[in-house]
DRENPA-3360 file (N, C-alpha, C; in nm, 2 decimals, always signed):
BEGIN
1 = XXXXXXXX = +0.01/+1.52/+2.67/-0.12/+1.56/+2.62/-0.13/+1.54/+2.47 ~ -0.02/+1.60/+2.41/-0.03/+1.54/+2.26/-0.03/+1.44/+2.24 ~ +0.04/+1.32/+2.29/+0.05/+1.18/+2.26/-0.10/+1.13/+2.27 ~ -0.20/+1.17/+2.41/-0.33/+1.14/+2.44/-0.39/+1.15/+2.30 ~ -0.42/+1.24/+2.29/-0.50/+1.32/+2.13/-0.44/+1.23/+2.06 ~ -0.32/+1.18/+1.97/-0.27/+1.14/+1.87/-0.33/+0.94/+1.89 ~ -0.32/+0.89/+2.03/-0.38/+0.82/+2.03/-0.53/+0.79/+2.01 ~ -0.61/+0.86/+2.05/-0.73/+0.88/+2.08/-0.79/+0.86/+1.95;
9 = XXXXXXXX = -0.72/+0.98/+1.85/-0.75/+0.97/+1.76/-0.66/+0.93/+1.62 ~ -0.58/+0.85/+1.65/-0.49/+0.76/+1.54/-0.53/+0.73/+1.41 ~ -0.68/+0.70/+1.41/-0.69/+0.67/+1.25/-0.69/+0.79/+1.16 ~ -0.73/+0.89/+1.22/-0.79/+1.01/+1.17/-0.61/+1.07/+1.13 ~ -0.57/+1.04/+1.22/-0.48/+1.12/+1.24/-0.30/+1.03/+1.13 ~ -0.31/+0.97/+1.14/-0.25/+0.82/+1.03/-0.30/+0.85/+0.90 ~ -0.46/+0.87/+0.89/-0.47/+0.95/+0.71/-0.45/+1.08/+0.68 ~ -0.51/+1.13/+0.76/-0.41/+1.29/+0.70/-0.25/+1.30/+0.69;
17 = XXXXXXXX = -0.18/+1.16/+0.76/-0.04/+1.18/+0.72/+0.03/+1.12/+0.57 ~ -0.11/+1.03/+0.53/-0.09/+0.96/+0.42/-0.15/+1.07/+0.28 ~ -0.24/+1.15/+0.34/-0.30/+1.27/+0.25/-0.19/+1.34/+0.24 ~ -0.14/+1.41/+0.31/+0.00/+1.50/+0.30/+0.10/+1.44/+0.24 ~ +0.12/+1.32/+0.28/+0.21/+1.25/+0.20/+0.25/+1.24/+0.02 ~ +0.12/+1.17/+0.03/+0.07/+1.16/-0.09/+0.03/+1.24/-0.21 ~ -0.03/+1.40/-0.12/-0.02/+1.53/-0.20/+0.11/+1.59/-0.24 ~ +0.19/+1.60/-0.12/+0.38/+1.59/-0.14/+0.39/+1.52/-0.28;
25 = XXXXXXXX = +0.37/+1.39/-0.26/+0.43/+1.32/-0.40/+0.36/+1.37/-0.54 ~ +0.25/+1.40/-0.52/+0.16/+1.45/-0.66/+0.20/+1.57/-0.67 ~ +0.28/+1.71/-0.56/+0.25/+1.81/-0.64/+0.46/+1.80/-0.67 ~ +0.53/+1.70/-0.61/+0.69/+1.71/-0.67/+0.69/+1.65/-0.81 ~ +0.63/+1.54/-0.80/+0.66/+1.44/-0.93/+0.58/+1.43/-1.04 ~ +0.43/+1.48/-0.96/+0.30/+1.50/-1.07/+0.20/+1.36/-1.09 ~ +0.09/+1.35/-1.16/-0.03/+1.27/-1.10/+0.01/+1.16/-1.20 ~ +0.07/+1.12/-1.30/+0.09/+0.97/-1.31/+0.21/+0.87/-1.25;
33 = XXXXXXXX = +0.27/+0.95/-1.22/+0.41/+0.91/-1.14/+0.35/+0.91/-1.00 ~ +0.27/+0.98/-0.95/+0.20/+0.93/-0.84/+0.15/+0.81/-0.81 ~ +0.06/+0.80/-0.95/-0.05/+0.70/-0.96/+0.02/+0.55/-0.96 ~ +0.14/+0.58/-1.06/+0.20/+0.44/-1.07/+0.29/+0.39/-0.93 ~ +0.32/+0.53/-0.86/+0.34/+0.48/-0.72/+0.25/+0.42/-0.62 ~ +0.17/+0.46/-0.62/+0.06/+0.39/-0.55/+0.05/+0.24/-0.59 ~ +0.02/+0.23/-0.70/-0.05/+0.10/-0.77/+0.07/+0.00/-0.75 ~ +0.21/+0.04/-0.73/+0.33/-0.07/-0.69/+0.34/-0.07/-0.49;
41 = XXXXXXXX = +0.31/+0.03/-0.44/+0.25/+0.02/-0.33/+0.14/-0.06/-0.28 ~ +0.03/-0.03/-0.33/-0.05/-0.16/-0.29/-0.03/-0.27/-0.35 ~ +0.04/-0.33/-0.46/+0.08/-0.41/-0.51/+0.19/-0.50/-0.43 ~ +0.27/-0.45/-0.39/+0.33/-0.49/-0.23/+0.26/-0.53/-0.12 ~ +0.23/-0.48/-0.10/+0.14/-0.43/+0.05/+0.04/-0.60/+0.04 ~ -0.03/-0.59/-0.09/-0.11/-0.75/-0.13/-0.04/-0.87/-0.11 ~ +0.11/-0.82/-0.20/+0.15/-0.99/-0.15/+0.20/-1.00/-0.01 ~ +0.23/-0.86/+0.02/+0.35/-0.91/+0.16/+0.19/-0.96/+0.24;
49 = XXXXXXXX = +0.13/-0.94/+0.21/-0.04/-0.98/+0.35/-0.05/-1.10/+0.34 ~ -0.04/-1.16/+0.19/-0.07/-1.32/+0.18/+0.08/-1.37/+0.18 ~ +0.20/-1.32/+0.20/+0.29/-1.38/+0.25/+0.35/-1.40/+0.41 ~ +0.24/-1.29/+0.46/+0.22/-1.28/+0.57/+0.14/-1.39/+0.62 ~ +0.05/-1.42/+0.55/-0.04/-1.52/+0.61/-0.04/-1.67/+0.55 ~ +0.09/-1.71/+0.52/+0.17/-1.82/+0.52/+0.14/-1.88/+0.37 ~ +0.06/-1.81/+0.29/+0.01/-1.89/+0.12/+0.16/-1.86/+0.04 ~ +0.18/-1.97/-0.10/+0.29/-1.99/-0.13/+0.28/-1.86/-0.25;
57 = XXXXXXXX = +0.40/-1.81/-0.31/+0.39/-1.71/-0.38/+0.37/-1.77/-0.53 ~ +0.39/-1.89/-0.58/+0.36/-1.96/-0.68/+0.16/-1.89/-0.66 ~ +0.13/-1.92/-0.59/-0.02/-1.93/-0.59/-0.08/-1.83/-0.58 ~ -0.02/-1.72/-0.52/-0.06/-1.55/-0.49/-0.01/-1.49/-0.70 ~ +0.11/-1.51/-0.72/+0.12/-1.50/-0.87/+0.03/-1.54/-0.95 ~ -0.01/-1.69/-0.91/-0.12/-1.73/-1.04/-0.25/-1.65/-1.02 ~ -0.29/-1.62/-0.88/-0.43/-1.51/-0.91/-0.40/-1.40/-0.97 ~ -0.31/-1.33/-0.95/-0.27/-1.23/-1.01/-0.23/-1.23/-1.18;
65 = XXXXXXX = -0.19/-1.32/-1.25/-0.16/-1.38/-1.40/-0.18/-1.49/-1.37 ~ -0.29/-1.53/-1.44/-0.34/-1.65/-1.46/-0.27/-1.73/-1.53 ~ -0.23/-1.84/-1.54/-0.16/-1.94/-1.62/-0.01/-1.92/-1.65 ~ +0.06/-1.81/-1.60/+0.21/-1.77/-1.59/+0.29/-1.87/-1.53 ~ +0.24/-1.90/-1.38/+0.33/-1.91/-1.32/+0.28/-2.12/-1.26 ~ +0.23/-2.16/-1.32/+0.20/-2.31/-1.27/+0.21/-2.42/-1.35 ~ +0.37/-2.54/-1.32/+0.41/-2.58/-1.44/+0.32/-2.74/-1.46;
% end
């Protein structure tokens, strides 16, 4: 029965774990040490998607810093 529910409703249920989560980290560590968690979180999350989806990391770096990384 619980598994039914948890499927049913998975998205709903997948953010409140990332709310809890995430309240956990803001109220141990506090709101910039959060924030800078996050921001290396999705910052991962970006390249692994376009490394996921076969683009070279040379090229995922230059949008991200322009003129850094292209000799």
């Amino acid at each position: 029965m619980i598994w039914e529910l948890l499927l049913e409703h998975k998205g709903k249920c997948l953010g409140v774990a990332a709310g809890f989560f995430f309240g956990l980290i803001y109220l141990i560590v506090g709101f910039w040490d959060t924030l800078v968690f996050i921001v290396l979180v999705s910052t991962g999350y970006y390249i692994g998607r376009k490394l996921d989806q076969k683009e070279d990391l040379r090229d995922i770096l230059d949008r991200i810093l322009p003129g850094k990384f292209k000799q």
